[in-house]
N, C-alpha and C positions, 0 to 999 in steps of 0.2 A: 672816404665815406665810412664815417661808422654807423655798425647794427645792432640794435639791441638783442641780445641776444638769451633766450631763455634758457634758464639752469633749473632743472627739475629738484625739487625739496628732496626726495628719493629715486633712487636711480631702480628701474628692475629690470633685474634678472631673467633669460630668458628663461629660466628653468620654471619661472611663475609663469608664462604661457604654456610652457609642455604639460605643466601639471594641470592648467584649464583645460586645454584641450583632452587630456584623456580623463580626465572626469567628464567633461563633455559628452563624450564618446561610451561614459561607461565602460572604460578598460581599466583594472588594475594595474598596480604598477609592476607588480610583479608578472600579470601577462605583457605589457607593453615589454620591458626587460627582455622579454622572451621573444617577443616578434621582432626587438631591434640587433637581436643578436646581442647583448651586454650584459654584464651582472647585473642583479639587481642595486647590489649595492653603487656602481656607478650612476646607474640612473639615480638615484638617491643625492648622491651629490652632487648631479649635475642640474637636478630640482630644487636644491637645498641653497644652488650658488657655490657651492663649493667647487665646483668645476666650470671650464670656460666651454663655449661651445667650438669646435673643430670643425673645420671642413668632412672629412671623417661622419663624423655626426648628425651633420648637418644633410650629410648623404642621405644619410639610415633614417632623418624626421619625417626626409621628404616620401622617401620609399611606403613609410606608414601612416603618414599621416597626407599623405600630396598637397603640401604645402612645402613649396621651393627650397632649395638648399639658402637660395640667396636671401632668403626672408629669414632666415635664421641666422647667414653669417651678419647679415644688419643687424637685426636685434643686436645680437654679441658685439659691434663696432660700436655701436649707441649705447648699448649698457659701459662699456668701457671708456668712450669718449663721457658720458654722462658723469660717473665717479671720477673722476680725472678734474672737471669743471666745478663738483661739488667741493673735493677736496682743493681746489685755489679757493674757491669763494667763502666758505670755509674759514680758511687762512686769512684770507683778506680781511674780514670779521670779526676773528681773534687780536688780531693786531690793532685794529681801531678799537678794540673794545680795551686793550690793553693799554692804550699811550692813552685813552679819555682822563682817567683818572690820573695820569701823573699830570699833563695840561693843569686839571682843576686845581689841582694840590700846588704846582709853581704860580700860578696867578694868585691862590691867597696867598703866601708867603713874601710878591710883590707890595 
């Protein structure tokens, strides 16, 4: 049995929910930083995408913000599994967009 399966146009990151939520919240980032125990500049990249979320981390969201560890290491599973299915599909698009035109081009030549 196959599923149709949907593949989101952009994938996000969960660092775009941590930054909703403490704007939310009205906390800077550099007090959140401070309440997670981390540099500022980690929280920056871990809002930016440039960092993955951890277990770890995921501790210290739930401690500040109680919202479960588990709701963050999914985001992270989903953002990851999400990029992964972009970057086949992607691919798969490239290559058909790529072989159209030589098709066209050997049939006039027939």
């Amino acid at each position: 049995m196959t599923t149709n399966k949907l593949i989101p146009f952009i994938a996000t990151h969960p660092g775009e929910v941590i930054k909703d939520e403490i704007e939310a919240r009205n906390i800077s980032l550099q007090t959140f930083a401070s309440l997670l125990g981390v540099e500022s500049s980690y929280l920056d990249e871990l809002i930016s995408g440039k960092r993955s979320i951890t277990v770890d981390t995921a501790s210290l969201l739930e401690r500040e913000l109680c919202i479960p560890a588990s709701f963050w290491l999914h985001l992270q599973s989903q953002y990851n599994l999400d990029c992964r299915n972009i970057e086949i599909k992607r691919s798969k698009k490239q290559y058909t967009i790529t072989e159209q035109p030589v098709e066209e081009y050997a049939c006039a030549i027939c």
